[in-house]
TORBA-77924 format. One record per residue (C-alpha): y, z, x; residue in three letters. Coordinates in pm, whole numbers, padded with zeros to 5 digits, always signed. Layout:
<rs>
YZXALA ...
</rs>
This chain:
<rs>
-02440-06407+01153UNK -02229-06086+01069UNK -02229-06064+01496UNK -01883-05865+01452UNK -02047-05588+01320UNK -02283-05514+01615UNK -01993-05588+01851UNK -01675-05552+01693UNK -01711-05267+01411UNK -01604-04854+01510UNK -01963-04766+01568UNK -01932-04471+01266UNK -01852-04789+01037UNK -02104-05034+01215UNK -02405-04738+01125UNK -02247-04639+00772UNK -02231-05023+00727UNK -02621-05063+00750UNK -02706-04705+00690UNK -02609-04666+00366UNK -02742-04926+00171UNK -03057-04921+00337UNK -03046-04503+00248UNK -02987-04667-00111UNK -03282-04879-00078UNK -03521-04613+00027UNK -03416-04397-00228UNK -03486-04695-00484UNK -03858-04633-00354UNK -03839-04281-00455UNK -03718-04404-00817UNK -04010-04572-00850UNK -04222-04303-00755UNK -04048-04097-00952UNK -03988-04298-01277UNK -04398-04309-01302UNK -04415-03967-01261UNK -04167-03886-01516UNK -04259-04075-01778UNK -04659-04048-01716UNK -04525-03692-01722UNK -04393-03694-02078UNK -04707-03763-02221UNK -04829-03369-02154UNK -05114-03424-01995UNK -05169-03341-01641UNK -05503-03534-01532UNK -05257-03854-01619UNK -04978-03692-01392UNK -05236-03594-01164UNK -05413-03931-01152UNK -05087-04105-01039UNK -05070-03851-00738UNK -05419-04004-00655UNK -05338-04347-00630UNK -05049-04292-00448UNK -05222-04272-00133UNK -05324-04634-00190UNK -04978-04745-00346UNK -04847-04643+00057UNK -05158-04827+00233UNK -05006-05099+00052UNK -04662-05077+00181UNK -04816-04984+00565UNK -04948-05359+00515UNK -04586-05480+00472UNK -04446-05322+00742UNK -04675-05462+00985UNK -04454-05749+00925UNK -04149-05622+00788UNK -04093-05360+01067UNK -04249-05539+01307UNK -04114-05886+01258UNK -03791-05735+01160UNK -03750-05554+01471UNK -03790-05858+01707UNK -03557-06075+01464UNK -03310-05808+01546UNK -03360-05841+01903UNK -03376-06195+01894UNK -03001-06248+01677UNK -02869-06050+01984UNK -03042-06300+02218UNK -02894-06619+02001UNK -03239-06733+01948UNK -03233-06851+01613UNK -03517-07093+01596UNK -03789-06847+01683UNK -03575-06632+01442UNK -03707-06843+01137UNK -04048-06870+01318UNK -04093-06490+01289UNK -03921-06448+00961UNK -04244-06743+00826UNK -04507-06547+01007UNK -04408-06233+00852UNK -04386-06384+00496UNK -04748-06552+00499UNK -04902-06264+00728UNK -04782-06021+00409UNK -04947-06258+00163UNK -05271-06255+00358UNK -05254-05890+00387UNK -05200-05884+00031UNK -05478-06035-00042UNK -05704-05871+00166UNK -05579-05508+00037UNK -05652-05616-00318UNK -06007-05738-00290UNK -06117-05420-00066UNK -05956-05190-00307UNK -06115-05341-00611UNK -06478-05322-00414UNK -06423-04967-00313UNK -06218-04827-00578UNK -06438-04537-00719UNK -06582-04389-00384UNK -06227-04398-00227UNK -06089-04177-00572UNK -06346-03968-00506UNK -06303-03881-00173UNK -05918-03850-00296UNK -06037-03574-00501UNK -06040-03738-00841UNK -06246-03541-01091UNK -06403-03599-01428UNK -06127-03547-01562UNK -05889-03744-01342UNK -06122-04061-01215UNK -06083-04276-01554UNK -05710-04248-01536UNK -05675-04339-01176UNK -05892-04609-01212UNK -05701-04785-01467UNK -05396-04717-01290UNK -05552-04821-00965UNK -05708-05159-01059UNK -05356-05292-01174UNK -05180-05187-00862UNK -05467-05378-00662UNK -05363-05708-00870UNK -05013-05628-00831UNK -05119-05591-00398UNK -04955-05914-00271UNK -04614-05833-00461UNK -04615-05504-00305UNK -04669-05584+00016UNK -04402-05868+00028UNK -04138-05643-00154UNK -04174-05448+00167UNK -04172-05662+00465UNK -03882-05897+00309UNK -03685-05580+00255UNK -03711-05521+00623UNK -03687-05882+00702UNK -03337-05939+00495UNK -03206-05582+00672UNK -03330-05760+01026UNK -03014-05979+01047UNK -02740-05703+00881UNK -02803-05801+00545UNK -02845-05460+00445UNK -02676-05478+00110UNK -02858-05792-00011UNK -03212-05588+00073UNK -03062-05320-00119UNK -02972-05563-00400UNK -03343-05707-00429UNK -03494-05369-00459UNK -03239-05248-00694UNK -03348-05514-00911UNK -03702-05430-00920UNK -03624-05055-00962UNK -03396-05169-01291UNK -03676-05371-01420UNK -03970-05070-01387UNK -03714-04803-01504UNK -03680-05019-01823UNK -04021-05118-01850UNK -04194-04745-01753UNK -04113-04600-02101UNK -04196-04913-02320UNK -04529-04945-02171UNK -04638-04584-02082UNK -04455-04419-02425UNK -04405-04679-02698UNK -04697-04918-02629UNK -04926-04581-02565UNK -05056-04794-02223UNK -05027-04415-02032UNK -05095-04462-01653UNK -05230-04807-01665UNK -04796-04896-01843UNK -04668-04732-01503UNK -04902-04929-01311UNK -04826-05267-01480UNK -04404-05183-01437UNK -04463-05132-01144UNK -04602-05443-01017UNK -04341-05635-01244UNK -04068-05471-01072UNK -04234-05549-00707UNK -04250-05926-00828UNK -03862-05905-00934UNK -03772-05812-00625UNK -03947-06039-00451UNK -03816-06331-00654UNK -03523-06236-00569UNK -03585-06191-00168UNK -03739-06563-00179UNK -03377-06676-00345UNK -03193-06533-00059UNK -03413-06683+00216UNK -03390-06976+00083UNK -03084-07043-00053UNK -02798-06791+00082UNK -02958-06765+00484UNK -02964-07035+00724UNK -03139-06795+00958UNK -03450-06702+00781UNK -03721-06932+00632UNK -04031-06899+00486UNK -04060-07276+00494UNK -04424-07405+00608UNK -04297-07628+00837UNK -04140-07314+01046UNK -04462-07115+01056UNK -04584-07153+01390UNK -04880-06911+01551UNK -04701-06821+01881UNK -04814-06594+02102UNK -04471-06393+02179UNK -04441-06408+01822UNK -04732-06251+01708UNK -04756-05965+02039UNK -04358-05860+01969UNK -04461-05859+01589UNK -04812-05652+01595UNK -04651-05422+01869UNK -04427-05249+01705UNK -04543-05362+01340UNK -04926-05203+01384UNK -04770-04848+01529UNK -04512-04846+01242UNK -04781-04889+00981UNK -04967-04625+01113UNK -04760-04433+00989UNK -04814-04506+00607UNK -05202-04571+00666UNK -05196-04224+00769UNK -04965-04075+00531UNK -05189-04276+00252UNK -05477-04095+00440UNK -05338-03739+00460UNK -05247-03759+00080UNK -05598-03861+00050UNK -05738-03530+00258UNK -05463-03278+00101UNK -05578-03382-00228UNK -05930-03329-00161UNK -05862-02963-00007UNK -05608-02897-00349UNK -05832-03037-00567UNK -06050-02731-00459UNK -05789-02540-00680UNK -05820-02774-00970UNK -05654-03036-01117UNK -05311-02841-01186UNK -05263-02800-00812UNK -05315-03153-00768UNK -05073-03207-01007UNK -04819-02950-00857UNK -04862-03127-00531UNK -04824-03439-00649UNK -04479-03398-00828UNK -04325-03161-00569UNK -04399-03421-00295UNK -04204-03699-00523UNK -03945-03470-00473UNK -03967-03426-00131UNK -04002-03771-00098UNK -03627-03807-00129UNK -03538-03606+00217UNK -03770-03789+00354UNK -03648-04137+00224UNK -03311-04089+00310UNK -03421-03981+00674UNK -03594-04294+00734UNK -03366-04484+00534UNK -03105-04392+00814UNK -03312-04446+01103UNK -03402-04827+00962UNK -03050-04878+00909UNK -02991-04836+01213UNK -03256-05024+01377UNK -03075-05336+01361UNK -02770-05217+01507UNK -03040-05084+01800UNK -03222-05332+01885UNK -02894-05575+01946UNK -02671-05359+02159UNK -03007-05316+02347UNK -03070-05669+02418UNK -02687-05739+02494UNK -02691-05461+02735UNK -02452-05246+02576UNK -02623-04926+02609UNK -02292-04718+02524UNK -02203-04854+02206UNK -02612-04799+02127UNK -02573-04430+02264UNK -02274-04369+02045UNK -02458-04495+01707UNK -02831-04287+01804UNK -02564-03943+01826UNK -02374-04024+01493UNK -02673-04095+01313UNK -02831-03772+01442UNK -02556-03534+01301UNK -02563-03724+00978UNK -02899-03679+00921UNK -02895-03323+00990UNK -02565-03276+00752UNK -02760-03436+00486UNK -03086-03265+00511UNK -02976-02944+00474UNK -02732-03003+00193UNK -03035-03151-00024UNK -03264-02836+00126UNK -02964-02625-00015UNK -02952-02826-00348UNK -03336-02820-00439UNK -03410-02508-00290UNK -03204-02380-00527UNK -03305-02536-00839UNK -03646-02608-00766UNK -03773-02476-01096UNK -03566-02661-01286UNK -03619-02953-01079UNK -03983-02976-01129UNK -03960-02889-01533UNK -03772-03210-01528UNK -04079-03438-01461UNK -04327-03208-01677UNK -04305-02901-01892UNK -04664-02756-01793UNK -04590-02397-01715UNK -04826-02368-01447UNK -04730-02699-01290UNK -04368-02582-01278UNK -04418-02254-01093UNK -04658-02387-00845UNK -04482-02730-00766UNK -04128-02516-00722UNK -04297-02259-00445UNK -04440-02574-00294UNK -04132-02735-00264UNK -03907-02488-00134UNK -04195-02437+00132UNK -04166-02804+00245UNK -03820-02871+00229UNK -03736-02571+00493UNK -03788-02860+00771UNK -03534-03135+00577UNK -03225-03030+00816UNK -03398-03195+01125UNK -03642-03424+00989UNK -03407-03710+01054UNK -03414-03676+01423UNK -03839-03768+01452UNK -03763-04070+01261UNK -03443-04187+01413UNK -03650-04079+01774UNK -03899-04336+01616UNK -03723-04603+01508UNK -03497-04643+01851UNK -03834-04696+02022UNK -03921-04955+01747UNK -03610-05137+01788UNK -03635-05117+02203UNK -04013-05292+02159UNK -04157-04954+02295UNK -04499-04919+02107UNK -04660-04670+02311UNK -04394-04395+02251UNK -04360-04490+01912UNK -04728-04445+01891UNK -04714-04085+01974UNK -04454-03980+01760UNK -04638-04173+01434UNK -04960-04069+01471UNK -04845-03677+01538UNK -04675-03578+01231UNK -04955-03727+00973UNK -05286-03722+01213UNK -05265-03527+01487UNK -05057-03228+01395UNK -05153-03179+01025UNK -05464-03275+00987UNK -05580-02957+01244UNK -05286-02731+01064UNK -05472-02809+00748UNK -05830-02778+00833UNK -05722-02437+01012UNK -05489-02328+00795UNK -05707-02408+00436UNK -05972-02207+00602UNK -05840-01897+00666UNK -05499-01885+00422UNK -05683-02086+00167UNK -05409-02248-00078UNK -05167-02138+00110UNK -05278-02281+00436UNK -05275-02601+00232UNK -04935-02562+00112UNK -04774-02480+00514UNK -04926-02781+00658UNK -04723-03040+00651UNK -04421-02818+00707UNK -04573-02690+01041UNK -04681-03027+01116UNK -04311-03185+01084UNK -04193-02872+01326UNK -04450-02955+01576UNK -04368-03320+01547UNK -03983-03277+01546UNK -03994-03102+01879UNK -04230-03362+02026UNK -03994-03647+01995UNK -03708-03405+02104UNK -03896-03326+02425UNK -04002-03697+02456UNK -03643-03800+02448UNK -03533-03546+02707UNK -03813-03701+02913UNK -03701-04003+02868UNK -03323-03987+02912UNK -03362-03772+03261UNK -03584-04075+03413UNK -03288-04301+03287UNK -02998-04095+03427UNK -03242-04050+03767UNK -03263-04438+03773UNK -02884-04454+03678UNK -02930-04646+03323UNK -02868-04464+03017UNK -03016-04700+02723UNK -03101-04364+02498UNK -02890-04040+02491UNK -03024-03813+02222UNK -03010-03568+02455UNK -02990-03162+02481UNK -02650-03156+02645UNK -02468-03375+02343UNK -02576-03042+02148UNK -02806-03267+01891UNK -03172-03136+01996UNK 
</rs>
């Protein structure tokens, strides 16, 4: 299945191929985000836009439950097609699909439990706590739809089918775009509406991603009959799937910590925060968007051996990634007041979200290369490096930059966290790719070439 374009394609058209709609599909994640946002935003209140920012961190706990399965299973499928082993293929592609249901599951009954104390340690106030609880205790209901939406998204883009994954989550983007303003604005439902389209557009796509498996794929399944508890299955699976959700358990709890150390500065700030990081949420879409896309491609070449074609698509993905960082850095940087007006016309929103956005997107030019160092590590079964570089950028570089930084810079040691927390990261994968590629060219294998002398670190 589409094996000509892992061995066959120009290697710039193989990664476009797969990068582009899966850049598309990540930025459908952002429309979501954003449509919430913008419409909660229209009603002129800020606790409701600041109530959404709140829940957020549990809206990406959600999707770090998916990828357990949708990275992880998805990036020994990919491994796998290369192999021609397509019998454990559907085996993998069943335990992802019921693994994301029992997540699911379990995410909605803990949130519901522990709703209030977790807003609270968010930083939901008085004012804010009513709001996010409404909004909260639909997404809970919605948690099994959520959590499949993201691992079959993965799953689908596993086996090159990255326009049909962009296709399902299209869908459920069209369906809460329409559905945001009748239920927030006409029906006067407020954050509880966004919460509610949301879910129905998770459940859309997911429809949809059952219809493919099961109709249009003879390689996938989510058939009973093919889930089978196997032991390879489930280590390849958790090894790279647990290190990969790391990643959004910790961004869910770093949103959780920066909102408690801006909620210091009231709810306004927490609003600010909230819809300059939607924002900023696109660079940083579109950067992982690329490095998934080409995960596939990865993880094939690797297990057919053909560690030059692989080299050529890590370098061509690097320098796109940088090209397209800086020219939406350029873009929002300069209309960054205008930009945030868009989602709400609170003065003091505006002119605090804009100064925090141009502050975060001065790292968007090289952002792309930790996540592309990332997801090659992914794809080549390596947990332990891709670990390191996870845990860095969301626990062990910012949560110290923002401790240190709140402390003796106050809100503006808040603000410069994450910023100096992506340039500590970004040069920690560079330097753990030069590490890497000197032991390889010292044992005379070259797998991985993102490398200081191609001119890309």
């Amino acid at each position: 299945m589409k094996n000509d374009l892992f061995e066959k394609y120009p290697v710039p058209k193989a990664v476009l191929t797969l990068a582009i709609p899966t850049m598309l599909s990540m930025l459908v994640t952002i429309v979501y985000n954003m449509a919430d946002t913008f419409f909660v935003g229209q009603t002129g209140d800020p606790n409701q836009v600041a109530a959404v920012s709140l829940t957020m961190p549990i809206f990406f706990l959600l999707m770090a439950f998916g990828n357990i399965f949708g990275i992880g299973g998805g990036s020994y499928i990919s491994r796998l097609l290369g192999e021609r082993r397509n019998s454990d293929i559907k085996h993998t592609s069943a335990f992802s699909f019921y693994g994301s249901i029992a997540l699911g599951l379990i995410g909605m009954t803990a949130f519901l439990l522990f709703m209030e104390p977790v807003l609270r340690m968010a930083g939901a106030s008085d004012n804010t706590i009513g709001f996010a609880k409404g909004y909260l205790t639909v997404i809970a209901y919605g948690a099994v739809a959520i959590c499949l939406q993201n691992s079959l998204a993965q799953i689908v883009r596993s086996v090159g089918a990255a326009k049909e994954s962009m296709i399902g989550m299209m869908i459920g983007t069209v369906v809460n775009i329409i559905l945001d303003p009748i239920m927030i604005l006409t029906l006067n439902m407020g954050v509880v509406g966004a919460a509610w389209a949301t879910v129905i557009g998770n459940a859309c796509a997911v429809i949809y991603f059952i219809y493919y498996m099961t109709k249009k794929t003879d390689v996938l399944s989510i058939s009973p009959r093919d889930l089978k508890f196997d032991s390879a299955i489930a280590k390849n699976t958790f090894a790279i799937g647990l290190p990969a959700s790391i990643n959004n358990i910790l961004m869910s709890f770093s949103m959780m910590i920066l909102n408690n150390f801006a909620s210091s500065y009231g709810d306004i700030v927490i609003a600010a925060f909230g819809v300059s990081g939607r924002v900023f949420s696109i660079v940083v879409m579109l950067a992982l968007g690329l490095a998934m896309g080409i995960q596939p491609f990865i993880g094939y070449n690797y297990a057919q051996q053909n560690y030059q074609r692989m080299n050529d698509a890590i370098k061509f993905a690097a320098v796109i990634g940088m090209i397209m960082g800086a020219v939406v850095m350029v873009v929002t940087m300069i209309f960054a007041t205008e930009i945030i007006s868009f989602f709400i016309n609170d003065p003091e929103v505006v002119e605090i979200g804009a100064y925090i956005l141009v502050i975060q997107m001065l790292v968007s030019p090289f952002l792309g290369l930790q996540f592309i160092v990332t997801t090659v590590y992914q794809s080549l079964g390596k947990a332990i490096p891709s670990l390191i570089l996870t845990v860095c950028r969301q626990g062990l570089a910012f949560i110290p930059i923002l401790i240190i930084g709140s402390s003796l810079f106050q809100l503006q040691g808040v603000i410069w966290a994450q910023p100096l927390a992506d340039v500590f990261s970004i040069v920690l994968a560079v330097s753990m790719y030069t590490v890497t590629y000197r032991k390889l060219r010292a044992s005379k294998a070259e797998p991985l070439s993102l490398v200081i002398e191609d001119g890309l670190a």
